[in-house]
Residue, then its C-alpha position, 0 to 999 in steps of 0.5 A: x298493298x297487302x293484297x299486291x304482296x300477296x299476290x306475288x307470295x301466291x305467284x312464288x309459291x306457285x313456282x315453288x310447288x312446280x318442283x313437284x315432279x309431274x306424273x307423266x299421263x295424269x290429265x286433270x279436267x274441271x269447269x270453271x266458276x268455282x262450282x257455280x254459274x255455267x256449266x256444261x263447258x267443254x271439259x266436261x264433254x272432252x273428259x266424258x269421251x277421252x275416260x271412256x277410250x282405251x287410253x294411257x292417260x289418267x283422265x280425273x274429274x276435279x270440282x268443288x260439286x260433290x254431287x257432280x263427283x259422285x255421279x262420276x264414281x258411280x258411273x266408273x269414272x276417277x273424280x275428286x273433290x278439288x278441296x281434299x287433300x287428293x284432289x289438291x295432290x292430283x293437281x300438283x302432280x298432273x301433267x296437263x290441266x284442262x279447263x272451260x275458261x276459268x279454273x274450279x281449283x286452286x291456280x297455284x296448285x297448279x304446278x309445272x302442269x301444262x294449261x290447256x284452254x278450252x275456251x267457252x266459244x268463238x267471241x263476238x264481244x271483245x275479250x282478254x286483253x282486248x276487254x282490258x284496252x277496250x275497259x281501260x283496267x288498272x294495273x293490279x287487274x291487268x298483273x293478275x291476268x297475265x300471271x293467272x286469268x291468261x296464263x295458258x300452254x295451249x288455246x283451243x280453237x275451231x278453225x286456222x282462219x278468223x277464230x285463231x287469229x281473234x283468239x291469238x290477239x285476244x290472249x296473246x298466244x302464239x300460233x304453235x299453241x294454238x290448236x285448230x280442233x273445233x269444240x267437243x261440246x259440239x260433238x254431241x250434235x254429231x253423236x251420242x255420248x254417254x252420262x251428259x245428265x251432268x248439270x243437264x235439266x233432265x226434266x226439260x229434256x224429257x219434256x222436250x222429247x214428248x213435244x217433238x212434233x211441236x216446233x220448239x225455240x230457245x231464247x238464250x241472251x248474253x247477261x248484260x254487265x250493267x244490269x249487276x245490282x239494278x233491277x233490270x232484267x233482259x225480259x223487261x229491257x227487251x220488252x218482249x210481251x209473254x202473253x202475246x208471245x205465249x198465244x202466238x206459240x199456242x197457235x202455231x203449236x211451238x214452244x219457246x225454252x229461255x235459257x238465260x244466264x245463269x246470273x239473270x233474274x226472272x222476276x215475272x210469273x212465267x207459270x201462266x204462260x204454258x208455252x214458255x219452258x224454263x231451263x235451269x239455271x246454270x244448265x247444260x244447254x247443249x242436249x237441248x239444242x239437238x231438240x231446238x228448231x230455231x235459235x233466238x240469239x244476240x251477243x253470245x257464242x252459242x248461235x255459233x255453236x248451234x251453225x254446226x246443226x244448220x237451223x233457223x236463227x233469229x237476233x234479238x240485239x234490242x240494245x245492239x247500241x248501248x252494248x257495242x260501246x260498253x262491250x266492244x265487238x270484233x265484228x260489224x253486227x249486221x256482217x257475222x249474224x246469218x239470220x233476221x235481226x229483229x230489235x223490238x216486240x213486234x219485229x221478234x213476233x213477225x220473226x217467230x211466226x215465220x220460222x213456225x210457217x216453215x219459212x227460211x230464207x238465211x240458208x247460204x247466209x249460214x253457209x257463209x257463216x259456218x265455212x268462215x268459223x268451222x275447219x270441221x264439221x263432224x263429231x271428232x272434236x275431242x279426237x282432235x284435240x288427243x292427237x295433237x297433244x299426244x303427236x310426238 
């Protein structure tokens, strides 16, 4: 009960602070998970192209890294740590915020700013309010959703038809504050941006531009839920075999990155392996994936993304069953994934040496795929996403 009042105090205060006159130009931007977890969300890519153009808007950094903020000063950027009484006074007075799905800041100092949703990717997995039916949450969660978690002026999507309209149903937005833009992260595909080193692994991507000649994979699984407070890790559920992995690599002269989430475990010695590369954890993987020959992918929206460069996928759904039923999908699995879909050690083997033999056989299958979650398919993302907001 105490924790249900103060929640309301929260919501009152909140209200109350909107008052604050807004400055009209100050844009806030800042990753979500409160200085941890994933980074290199679509804020950061967003922020580091609009501060660089010659627009009106004050375009500020906020975050509780201090690294992260000074990296920024000292590359010419406005950044403020979102625990000083500056970046707390920034938030107050902002006209828009914008943020990666969560928020690295306080929500009630927040204000009478406008929230802009910039969304982490296009879901295969049931979310928002789709998650709570599907989970069945109590009230007291399902309150705090609609007056926090949910609570946005504008949604980000990537094209009119199926994106926003999953999107819509999800969060319970309407369709004039839902914005068809396409995702900045994305335009690095497309072209350079300046200082990306944020929250990149600069040695992986070094190592990378040494082996270009090499044919180069990225595993990257979504985090499985259930595996919170188990020993159990994606690397031994799939049970994927490092040591005929790492030969098979050797011989066809590739190598394989696993980008896992940033709250899995890798509880194997993977230094024996001299093929296998570790990203870190919680890393930007977007300027990895210019380098990434192909892509090995189950439920996330990062293969979703890497369409855009139109390489080789392979889906690796090894638990396709017991994760349907807990997570919910929008979509029949064999329907949206536009490459061979391997459950099992020997199949991901097959799969991988055909991808390093040149063979690629899923072209219009990503063709399909791309036109039906992409309006664009350039690097104007985060011009886009400008010029709707400042349309008058």
């Amino acid at each position: 009960m105490k924790r249900c009042y103060g929640f309301y105090f929260f919501i009152f205060l909140k209200k109350f602070l909107s008052l604050i006159p807004n400055k009209k130009g100050l844009w806030i931007f800042g990753d979500g998970h409160r200085g941890r977890g994933r980074r290199g969300g679509n804020a950061k890519y967003l922020f580091l192209q609009l501060a660089k153009e010659n627009y009106d808007e004050q375009m500020v950094w906020i975050s509780q890294k201090q690294d992260e903020i000074d990296t920024l000063k000292d590359n010419g950027y406005l950044a403020y740590n979102s625990r000083s009484l500056q970046g707390k006074w920034a938030l107050l007075r902002s006209e828009k915020i914008f943020c990666t799905n969560g928020m690295d800041f306080t929500w009630w100092l927040t204000g009478g700013a406008d929230i802009v949703q910039l969304w982490h990717g296009m879901p295969l997995k049931k979310r928002g309010w789709d998650l709570i039916k599907h989970r069945n949450y109590p009230l007291h969660k399902k309150k705090y959703r609609r007056h926090v978690t949910y609570n946005w002026d504008y949604l980000i999507t990537t094209s009119i038809n199926l994106p926003a309209d999953v999107l819509r149903r999800a969060f319970d937005m309407e369709s004039k504050n839902t914005l068809v833009t396409g995702y900045p992260r994305t335009d690095i595909f497309f072209k350079d941006i300046d200082h990306l080193e944020i929250d990149v692994d600069s040695q992986l991507l070094s190592d990378l531009n040494n082996i270009e000649d090499s044919t180069i994979f990225m595993y990257a699984p979504t985090w499985r839920r259930d595996y919170r407070g188990t020993d159990k890790t994606v690397l031994k559920e799939s049970g994927i075999d490092l040591s005929e992995l790492n030969t098979l690599l050797r011989e066809t002269d590739s190598y394989m990155i696993f980008k896992m989430h940033p709250k899995e475990k890798i509880n194997v010695e993977i230094e024996e392996y001299n093929r296998i590369l570790i990203a870190e954890p919680g890393s930007d993987p977007y300027p990895l994936l210019k380098h990434v020959d192909c892509l090995i992918a189950d439920y996330s929206s990062i293969f979703i993304d890497y369409l855009l460069l139109d390489r080789p996928l392979i889906f690796f759904p090894f638990d396709l069953e017991d994760y349907t039923s807990k997570e919910g999908l929008y979509y029949k699995y064999e329907s949206i994934v536009p490459g061979n879909i391997v459950k099992n050690n020997k199949e991901l083997i097959k799969s991988i040496k055909k991808v390093s033999e040149g063979k690629d056989v899923h072209e219009k299958e990503r063709e399909i795929i791309r036109k039906l979650f992409y309006d664009y398919i350039d690097g104007y993302s985060a011009k886009r996403i400008y010029n709707q907001l400042t349309k008058t």
